[in-house]
C-alpha atoms as one frame of an Amber mdcrd trajectory, in Angstrom:
protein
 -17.153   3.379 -15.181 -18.411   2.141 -18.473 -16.745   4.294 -21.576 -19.381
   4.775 -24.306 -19.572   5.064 -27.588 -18.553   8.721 -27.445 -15.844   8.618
 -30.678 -12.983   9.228 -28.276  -9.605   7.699 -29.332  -9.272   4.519 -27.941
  -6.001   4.002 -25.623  -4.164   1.210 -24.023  -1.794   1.962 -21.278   0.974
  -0.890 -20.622   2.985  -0.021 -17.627   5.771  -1.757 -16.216   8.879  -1.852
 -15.574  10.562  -3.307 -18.648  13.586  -4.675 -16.922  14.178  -5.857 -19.735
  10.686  -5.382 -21.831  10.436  -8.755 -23.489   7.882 -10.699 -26.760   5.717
 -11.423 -23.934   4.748  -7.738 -22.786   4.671  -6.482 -26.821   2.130 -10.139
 -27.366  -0.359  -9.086 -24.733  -0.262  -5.333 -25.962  -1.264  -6.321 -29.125
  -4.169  -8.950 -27.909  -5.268  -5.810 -25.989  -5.115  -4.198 -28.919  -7.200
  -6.574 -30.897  -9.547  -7.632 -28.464 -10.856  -4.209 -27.405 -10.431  -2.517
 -30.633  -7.663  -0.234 -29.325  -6.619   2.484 -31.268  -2.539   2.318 -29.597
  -1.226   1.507 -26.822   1.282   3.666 -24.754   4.123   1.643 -22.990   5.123
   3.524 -20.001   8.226   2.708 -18.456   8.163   3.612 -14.531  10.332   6.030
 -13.336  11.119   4.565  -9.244   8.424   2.257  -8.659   7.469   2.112  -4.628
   6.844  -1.544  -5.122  10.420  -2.638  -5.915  11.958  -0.174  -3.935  15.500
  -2.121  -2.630  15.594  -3.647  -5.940  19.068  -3.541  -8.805  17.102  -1.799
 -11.629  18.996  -0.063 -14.337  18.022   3.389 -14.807  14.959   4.654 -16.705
  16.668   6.431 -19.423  17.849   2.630 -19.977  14.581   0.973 -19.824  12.735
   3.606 -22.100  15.452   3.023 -24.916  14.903  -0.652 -24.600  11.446  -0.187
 -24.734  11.620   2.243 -27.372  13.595  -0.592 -29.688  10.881  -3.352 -28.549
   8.204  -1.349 -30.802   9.765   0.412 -33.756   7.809  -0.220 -36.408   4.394
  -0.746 -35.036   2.910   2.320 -35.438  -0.041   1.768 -33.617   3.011   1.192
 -30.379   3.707   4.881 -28.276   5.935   5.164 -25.455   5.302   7.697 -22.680
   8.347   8.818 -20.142   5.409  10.624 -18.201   6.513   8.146 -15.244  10.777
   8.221 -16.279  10.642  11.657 -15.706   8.598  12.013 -12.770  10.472  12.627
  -9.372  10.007  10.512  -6.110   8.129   7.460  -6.650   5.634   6.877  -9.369
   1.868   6.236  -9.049  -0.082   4.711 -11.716  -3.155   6.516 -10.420  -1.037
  10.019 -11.226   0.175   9.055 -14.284  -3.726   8.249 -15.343  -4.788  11.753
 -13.822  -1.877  13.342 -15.890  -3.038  11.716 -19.410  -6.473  12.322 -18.823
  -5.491  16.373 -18.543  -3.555  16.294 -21.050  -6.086  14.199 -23.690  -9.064
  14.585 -22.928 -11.197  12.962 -25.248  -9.004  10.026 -24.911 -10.575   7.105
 -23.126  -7.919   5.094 -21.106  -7.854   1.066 -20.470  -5.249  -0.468 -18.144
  -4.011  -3.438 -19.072  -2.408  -5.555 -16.016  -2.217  -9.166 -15.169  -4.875
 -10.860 -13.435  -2.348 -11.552 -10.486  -2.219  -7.692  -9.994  -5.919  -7.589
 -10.057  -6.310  -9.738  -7.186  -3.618  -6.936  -5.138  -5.092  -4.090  -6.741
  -6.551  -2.855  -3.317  -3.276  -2.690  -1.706  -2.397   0.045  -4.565  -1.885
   3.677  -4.046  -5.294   5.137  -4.201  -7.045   2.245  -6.352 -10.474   3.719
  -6.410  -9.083   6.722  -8.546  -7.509   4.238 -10.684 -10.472   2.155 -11.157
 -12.857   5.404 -11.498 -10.546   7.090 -14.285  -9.911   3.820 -16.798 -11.494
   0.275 -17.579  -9.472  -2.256 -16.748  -8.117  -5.003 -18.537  -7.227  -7.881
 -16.811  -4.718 -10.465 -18.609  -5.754 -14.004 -17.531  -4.435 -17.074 -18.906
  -5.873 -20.342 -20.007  -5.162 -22.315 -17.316  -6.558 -19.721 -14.256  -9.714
 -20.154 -12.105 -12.046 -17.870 -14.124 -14.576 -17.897 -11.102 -11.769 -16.903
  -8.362 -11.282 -13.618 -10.920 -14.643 -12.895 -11.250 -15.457 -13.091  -7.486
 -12.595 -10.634  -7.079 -14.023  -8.316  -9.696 -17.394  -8.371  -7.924 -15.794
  -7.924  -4.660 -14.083  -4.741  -6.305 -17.316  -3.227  -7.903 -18.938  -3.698
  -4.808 -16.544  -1.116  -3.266 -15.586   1.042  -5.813 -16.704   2.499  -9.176
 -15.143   0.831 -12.025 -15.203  -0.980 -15.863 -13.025  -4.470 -15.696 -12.857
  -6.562 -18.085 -11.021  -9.983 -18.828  -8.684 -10.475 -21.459  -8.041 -13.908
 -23.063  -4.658 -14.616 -23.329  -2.722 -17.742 -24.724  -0.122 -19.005 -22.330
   3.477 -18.374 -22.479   6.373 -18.660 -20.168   8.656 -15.199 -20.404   9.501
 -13.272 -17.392  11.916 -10.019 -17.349  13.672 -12.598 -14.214  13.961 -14.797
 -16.504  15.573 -12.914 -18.984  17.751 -11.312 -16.966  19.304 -14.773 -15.149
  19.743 -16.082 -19.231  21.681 -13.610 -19.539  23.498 -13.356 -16.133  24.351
 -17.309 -17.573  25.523 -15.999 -20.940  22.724 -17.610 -22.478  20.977 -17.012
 -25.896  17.898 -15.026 -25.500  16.683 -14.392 -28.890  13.705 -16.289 -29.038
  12.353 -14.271 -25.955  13.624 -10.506 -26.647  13.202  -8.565 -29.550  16.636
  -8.541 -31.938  17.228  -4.999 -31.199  16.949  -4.962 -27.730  18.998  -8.149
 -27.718  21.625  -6.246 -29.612  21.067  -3.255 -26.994  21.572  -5.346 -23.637
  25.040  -6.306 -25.037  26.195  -3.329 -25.944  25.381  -1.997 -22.829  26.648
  -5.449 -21.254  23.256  -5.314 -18.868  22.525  -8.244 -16.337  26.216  -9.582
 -16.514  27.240 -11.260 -13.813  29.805  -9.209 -11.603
């Protein structure tokens, strides 16, 4: 689906699990942001994500303050606990469905990683997904452009669906990472915004036992 020029607000959704959110997540928000002439973008923290299911994650409450330190003072920055608050596991193809009844003359554009492009057919219901919201796919400098756009033509050949590549610089910040820097009681401030920083050790999160 191709979103036209119909003067709906413009929306980015950034989903994740933001264990911990880190400058990486809030840098390709706001290239999303630029790129596509976004209007905001809505972080939404997942509630119990059926793909990590087994995994140590602190609880949502925990993960939606964090997140909702990482973007004070960017107004054009929301935060949804559509998916915190949700019980059972959490569907990004629901919480899509949800926003759309709730706003609808918002247009929606997903913004993942090119990696979960390539596995996006393994989601839970991905043609409703794909139907609902353009997609915009994160790739980096130094990936195959033509393996990505194969898999994008694959896609459109069996569903419906707006994707779209999004430039994006390289840089090497991972929530794991963050999490084992801290598990080593190492600095993290050049990775983590100050007040989440501040937040983790308060709450003494991803010590080692």
């Amino acid at each position: 689906m191709c979103f036209m020029n119909n003067g709906h607000k413009k929306v980015g959704i950034m989903g994740g699990t933001f264990n911990p959110i880190h400058n990486g997540h809030l840098r390709l928000a706001e290239c999303a942001l630029v790129s596509f002439s976004l209007d905001e973008v809505l972080f939404i923290p997942s509630g119990i994500s059926w793909l990590k299911a087994g995994q140590d994650i602190p609880k949502s409450n925990i993960r939606c303050e964090m997140t909702a330190l990482a973007i004070e003072g960017n107004s054009r920055f929301k935060m949804s606990r559509i998916e915190a608050q949700r019980q059972g596991n959490s569907y990004s193809y629901e919480t899509i469905l949800a926003l759309k009844n709730q706003n609808p003359l918002q247009d929606y554009y997903f913004i993942m990683g090119a990696d979960s492009l390539v596995n996006l057919e393994n989601w839970k219901c991905p043609d409703i997904l794909l139907r609902e919201c353009v997609i915009l796919a994160a790739v980096r400098e130094d990936v195959d452009r033509k393996l990505l756009e194969k898999q994008i033509d694959h896609l459109k050949d069996q569903f419906v669906c707006d994707i779209r590549l999004l430039s994006m610089p390289r840089f090497d910040i991972s929530s794991t990472m963050i999490r084992r820097l801290v598990s080593e009681g190492r600095d993290i401030r050049d990775y983590v915004p100050r007040k989440v920083v501040q937040y983790i050790d308060e709450k003494h999160l991803y010590r080692q036992s």
